[in-house]
N, C-alpha and C positions, 0 to 999 in steps of 0.2 A: 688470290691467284697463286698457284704453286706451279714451281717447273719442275719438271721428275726427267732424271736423266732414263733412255730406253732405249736398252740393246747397242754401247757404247757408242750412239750415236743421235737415233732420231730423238726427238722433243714432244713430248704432251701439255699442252696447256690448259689447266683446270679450272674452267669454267666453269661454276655451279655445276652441272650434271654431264655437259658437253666437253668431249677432248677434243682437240683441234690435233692432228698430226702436225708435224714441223720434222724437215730434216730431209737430206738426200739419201734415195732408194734408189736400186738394181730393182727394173719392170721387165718382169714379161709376157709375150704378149703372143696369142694363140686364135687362131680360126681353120674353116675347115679347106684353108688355101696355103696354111702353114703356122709358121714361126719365129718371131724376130727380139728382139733385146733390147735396153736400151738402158739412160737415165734418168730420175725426176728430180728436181728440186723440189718441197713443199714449205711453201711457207705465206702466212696471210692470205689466206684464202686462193692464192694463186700456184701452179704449177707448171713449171718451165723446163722442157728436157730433150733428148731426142737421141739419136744415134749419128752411125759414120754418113747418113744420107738426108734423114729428117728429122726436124725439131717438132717437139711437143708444146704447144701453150693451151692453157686454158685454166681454168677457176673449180673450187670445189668448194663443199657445204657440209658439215657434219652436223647433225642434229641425234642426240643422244645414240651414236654407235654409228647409227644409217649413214655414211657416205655417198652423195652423187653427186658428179662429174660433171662439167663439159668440159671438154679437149678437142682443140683440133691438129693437124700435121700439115708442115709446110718443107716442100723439099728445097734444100741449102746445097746439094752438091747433084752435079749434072752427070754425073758416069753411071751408063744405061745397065752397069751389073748389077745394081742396087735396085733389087727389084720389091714395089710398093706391097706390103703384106695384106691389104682389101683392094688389087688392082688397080688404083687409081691415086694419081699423088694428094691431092686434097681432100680431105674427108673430115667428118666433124662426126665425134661418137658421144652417145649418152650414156652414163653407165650410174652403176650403184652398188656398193660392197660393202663390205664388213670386216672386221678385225677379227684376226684368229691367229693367239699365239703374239708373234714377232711381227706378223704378215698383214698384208690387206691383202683380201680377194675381191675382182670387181668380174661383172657382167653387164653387157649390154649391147649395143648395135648403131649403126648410123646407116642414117636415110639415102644416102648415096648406095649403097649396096642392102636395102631392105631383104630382111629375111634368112643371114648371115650374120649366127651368134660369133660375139666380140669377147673373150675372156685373158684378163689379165691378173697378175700378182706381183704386189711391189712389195721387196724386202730392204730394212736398212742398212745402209751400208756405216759403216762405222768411220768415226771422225777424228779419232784419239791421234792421228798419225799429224794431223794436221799443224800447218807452221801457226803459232801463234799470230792473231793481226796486229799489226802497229798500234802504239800506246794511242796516238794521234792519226787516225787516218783520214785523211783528203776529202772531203763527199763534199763540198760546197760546189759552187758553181764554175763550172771550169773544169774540175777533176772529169776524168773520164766518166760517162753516162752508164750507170744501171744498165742491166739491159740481162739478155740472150741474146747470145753471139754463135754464128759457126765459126769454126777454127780448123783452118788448114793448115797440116804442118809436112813443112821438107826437111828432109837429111841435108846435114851439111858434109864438107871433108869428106867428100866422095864416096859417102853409105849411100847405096843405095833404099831407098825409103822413102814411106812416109804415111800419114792415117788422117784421117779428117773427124770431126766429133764436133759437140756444144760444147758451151758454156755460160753458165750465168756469174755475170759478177754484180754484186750486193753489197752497197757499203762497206766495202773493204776486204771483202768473203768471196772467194772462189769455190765457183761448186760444178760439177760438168763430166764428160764422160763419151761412151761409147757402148759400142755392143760386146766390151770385152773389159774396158778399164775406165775408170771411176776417179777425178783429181778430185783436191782438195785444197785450197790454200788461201793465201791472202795477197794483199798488194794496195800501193799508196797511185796517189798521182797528182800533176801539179803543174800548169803551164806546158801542155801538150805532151808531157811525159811521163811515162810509168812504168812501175817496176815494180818486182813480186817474188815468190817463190811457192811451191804448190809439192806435193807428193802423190803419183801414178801407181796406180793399185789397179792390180787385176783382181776385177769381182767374179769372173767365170774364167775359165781355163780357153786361153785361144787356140789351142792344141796347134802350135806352133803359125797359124795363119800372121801373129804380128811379132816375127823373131826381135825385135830390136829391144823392147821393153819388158815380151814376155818372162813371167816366170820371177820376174823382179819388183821392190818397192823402191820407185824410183824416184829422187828427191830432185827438183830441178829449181833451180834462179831463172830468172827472165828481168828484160830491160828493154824498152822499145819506146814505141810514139804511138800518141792516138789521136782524131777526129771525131765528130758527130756520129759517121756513120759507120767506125770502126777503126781496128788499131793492127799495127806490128810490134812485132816483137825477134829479139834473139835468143836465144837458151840454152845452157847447157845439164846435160842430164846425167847423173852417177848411176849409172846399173852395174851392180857387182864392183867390179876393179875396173869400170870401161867406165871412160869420159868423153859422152859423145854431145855434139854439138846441130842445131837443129832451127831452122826461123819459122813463124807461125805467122799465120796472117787470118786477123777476124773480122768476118762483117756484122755489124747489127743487124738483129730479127726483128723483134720487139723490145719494146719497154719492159722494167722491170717494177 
């Protein structure tokens, strides 16, 4: 088995004739209703990701180049601006693609909206920014649970703000995002509590819709409490010369 690093971030695993993708991508995502953004994790045959409104889960297969999918979307935040890119919040898409370049191209359709081609492209997002994980991190029983998570965050100290997004955490590996920014990081945990630090990266230009972050690589600490079915947190974030302070609250989706 060889690991080859790709495009300073995703991962290929050399399997006799078959590469496995691994690694978190910027997807997007097109039909003839529109356009929407988002992030995936890939890793072990699983793919967990979503944007400021819905999460992504589902499984994939590579067999010498050939990729197909199943995904489906589950909506995490209830504000009716967020409007579903196939009309309907639950839908389950088959798709199949191919690597070109840096990139995967997929195509395909779900049975919920028959007849109504699905086209998307996931490119990697790169890792290099990322905090190093703990020598020793926490994953036995007790430590906070695997998973995908939504993540709600508020402004503190009177900013007005705030943005909503996934996140999957993984043995100690933060990976997660939005339709405009992309974290990275790591974190321990231990007897109901946990702590971390992660860096926010803008993978597309917000053209000013998220002033607080945009335009910056923003390094943040975090320290909170977690349960089964999700966790809090406190944060503070360095963008530029600015020290802004912020709490986040995640619920579990799924397993990871």
């Amino acid at each position: 088995m060889r690991i080859q690093g790709f495009a300073g971030r995703a991962v290929f695993l050399d399997i006799g004739r078959s590469y496995v993708l691994q690694g978190l991508y910027k997807v997007e995502m097109h039909t003839v209703h529109g356009s929407r953004r988002g992030v995936l994790y890939v890793y072990d045959g699983k793919m967990m990701g979503g944007n400021s409104a819905f999460a992504f889960i589902g499984t994939y297969q590579d067999a010498d180049g050939d990729v197909s999918v199943d995904i489906s979307t589950l909506r995490h935040n209830e504000d009716p601006n967020f409007k579903p890119l196939l009309k309907t919040d639950k839908i389950t898409l088959a798709l199949r693609g191919k690597q070109r370049g840096d990139q995967y191209f997929f195509e395909g359709g779900t049975p919920q909206l028959p007849g109504v081609a699905f086209n998307s492209v996931m490119t990697p997002i790169s890792e290099e920014a990322a905090p190093s994980a703990p020598s020793a991190v926490s994953v036995e029983k007790g430590g906070i649970g695997n998973g995908l998570y939504s993540i709600h965050i508020r402004m503190l100290d009177g900013i007005d703000g705030g943005n909503t997004g996934v996140m999957v955490l993984h043995d100690g590996r933060i990976h997660g995002g939005d339709g405009f920014f992309d974290y990275v990081g790591s974190y321990s945990s231990a007897n109901g509590r946990w702590k971390g630090q992660l860096v926010n990266h803008e993978h597309t230009p917000n053209q000013g819709e998220r002033p607080v972050f945009g335009g910056y690589e923003v390094g943040i600490g975090f320290s909170g409490t977690y349960t089964d079915e999700g966790a809090v947190a406190e944060a503070t974030a360095l963008a530029g010369k600015r020290s802004i302070r912020f709490s986040a609250v995640l619920k579990k989706l799924a397993e990871a």
